[in-house]
VOBA-1610 file (N, C-alpha, C; in pm, whole numbers, padded with zeros to 5 digits, always signed):
BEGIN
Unk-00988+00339-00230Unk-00938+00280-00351Unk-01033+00167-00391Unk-01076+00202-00521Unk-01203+00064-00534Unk-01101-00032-00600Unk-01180-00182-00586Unk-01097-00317-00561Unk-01050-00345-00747Unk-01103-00286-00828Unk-01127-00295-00904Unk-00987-00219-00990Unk-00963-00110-00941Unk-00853-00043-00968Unk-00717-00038-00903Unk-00732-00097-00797Unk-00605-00142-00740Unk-00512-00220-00795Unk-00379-00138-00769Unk-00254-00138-00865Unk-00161-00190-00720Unk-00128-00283-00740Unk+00004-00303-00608Unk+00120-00207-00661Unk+00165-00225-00757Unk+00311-00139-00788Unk+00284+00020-00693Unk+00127+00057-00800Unk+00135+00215-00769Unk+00143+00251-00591Unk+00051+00126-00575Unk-00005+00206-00420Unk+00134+00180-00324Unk+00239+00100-00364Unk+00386+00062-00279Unk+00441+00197-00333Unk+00459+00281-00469Unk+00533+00333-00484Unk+00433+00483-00423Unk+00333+00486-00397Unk+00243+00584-00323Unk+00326+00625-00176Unk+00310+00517-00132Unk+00349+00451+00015Unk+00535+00509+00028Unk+00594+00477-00088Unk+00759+00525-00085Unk+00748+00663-00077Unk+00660+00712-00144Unk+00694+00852-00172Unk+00603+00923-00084Unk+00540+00888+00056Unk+00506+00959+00150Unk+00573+00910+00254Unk+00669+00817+00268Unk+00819+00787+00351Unk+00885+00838+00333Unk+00883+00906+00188Unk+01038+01033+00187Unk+01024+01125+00180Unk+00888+01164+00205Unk+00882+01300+00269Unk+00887+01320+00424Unk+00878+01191+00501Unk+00889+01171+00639Unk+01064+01155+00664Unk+01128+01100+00568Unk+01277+01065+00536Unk+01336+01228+00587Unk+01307+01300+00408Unk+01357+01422+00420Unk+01323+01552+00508Unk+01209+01478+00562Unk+01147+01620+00705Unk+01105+01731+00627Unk+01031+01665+00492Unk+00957+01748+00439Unk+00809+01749+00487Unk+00787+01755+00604Unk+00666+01753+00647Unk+00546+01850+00689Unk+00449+01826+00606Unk+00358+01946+00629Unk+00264+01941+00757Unk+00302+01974+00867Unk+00218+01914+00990Unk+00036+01944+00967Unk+00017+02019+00875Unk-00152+01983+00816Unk-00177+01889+00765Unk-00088+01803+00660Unk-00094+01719+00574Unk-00035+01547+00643Unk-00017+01588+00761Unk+00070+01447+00828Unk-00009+01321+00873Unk-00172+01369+00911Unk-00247+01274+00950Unk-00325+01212+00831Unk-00344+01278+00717Unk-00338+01243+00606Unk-00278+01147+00546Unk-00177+01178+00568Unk-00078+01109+00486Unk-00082+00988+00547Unk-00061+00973+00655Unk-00012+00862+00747Unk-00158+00799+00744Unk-00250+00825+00739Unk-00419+00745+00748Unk-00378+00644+00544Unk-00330+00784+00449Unk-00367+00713+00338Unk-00234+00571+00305Unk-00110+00558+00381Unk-00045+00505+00396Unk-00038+00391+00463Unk-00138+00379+00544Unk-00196+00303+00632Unk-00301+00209+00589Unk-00388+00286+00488Unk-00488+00222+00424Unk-00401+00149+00334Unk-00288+00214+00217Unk-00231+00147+00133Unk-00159+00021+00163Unk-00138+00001+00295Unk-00046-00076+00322Unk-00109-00199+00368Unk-00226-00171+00434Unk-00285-00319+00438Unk-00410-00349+00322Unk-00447-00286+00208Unk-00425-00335+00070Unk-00342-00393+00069Unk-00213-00351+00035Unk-00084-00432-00018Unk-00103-00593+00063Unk-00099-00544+00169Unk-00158-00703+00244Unk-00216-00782+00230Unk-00350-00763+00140Unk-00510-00828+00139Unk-00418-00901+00007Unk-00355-00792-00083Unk-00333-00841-00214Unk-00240-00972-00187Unk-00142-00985-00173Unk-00045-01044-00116Unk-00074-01142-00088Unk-00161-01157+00043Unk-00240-01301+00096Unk-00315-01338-00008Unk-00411-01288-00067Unk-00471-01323-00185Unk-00416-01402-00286Unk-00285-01336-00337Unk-00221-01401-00450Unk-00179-01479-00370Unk-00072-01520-00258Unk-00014-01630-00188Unk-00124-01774-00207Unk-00244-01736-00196Unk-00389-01838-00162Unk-00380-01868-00316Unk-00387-01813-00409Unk-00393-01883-00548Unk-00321-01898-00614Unk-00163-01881-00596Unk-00041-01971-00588Unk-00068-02091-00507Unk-00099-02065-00421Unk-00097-02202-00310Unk-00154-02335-00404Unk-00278-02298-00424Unk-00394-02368-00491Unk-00334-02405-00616Unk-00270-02288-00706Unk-00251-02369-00822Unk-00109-02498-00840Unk-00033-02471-00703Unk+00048-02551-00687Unk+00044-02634-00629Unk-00108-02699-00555Unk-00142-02839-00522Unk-00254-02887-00600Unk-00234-02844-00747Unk-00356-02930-00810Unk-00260-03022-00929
//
């Protein structure tokens, strides 16, 4: 995912909707390490973003 196009909403609602296919045991055991690698990646994005914004909230609320 380039940094540039990263969407927090999409990549959380990415992330939901390859939990409910793990939910409903809709699981394609070809498609599982996949999934779980791109879920994995999405999720610590969501992280980087997160800390990121936390750091310039921080900042704009001690100036």
């Amino acid at each position: 995912m380039a940094k540039n196009s990263f969407n927090y909403s999409e990549a959380i609602a990415e992330v939901e909707r390859i939990l409910e296919k793990f939910r409903t045991e809709q699981l394609d055991v070809d498609q599982l390490t996949t999934d779980v690698k791109r879920a994995t990646t999405l999720i610590a994005a969501c992280r980087e973003r997160l800390t990121k914004v936390e750091e310039e909230v921080t900042k704009i609320l001690e100036a």
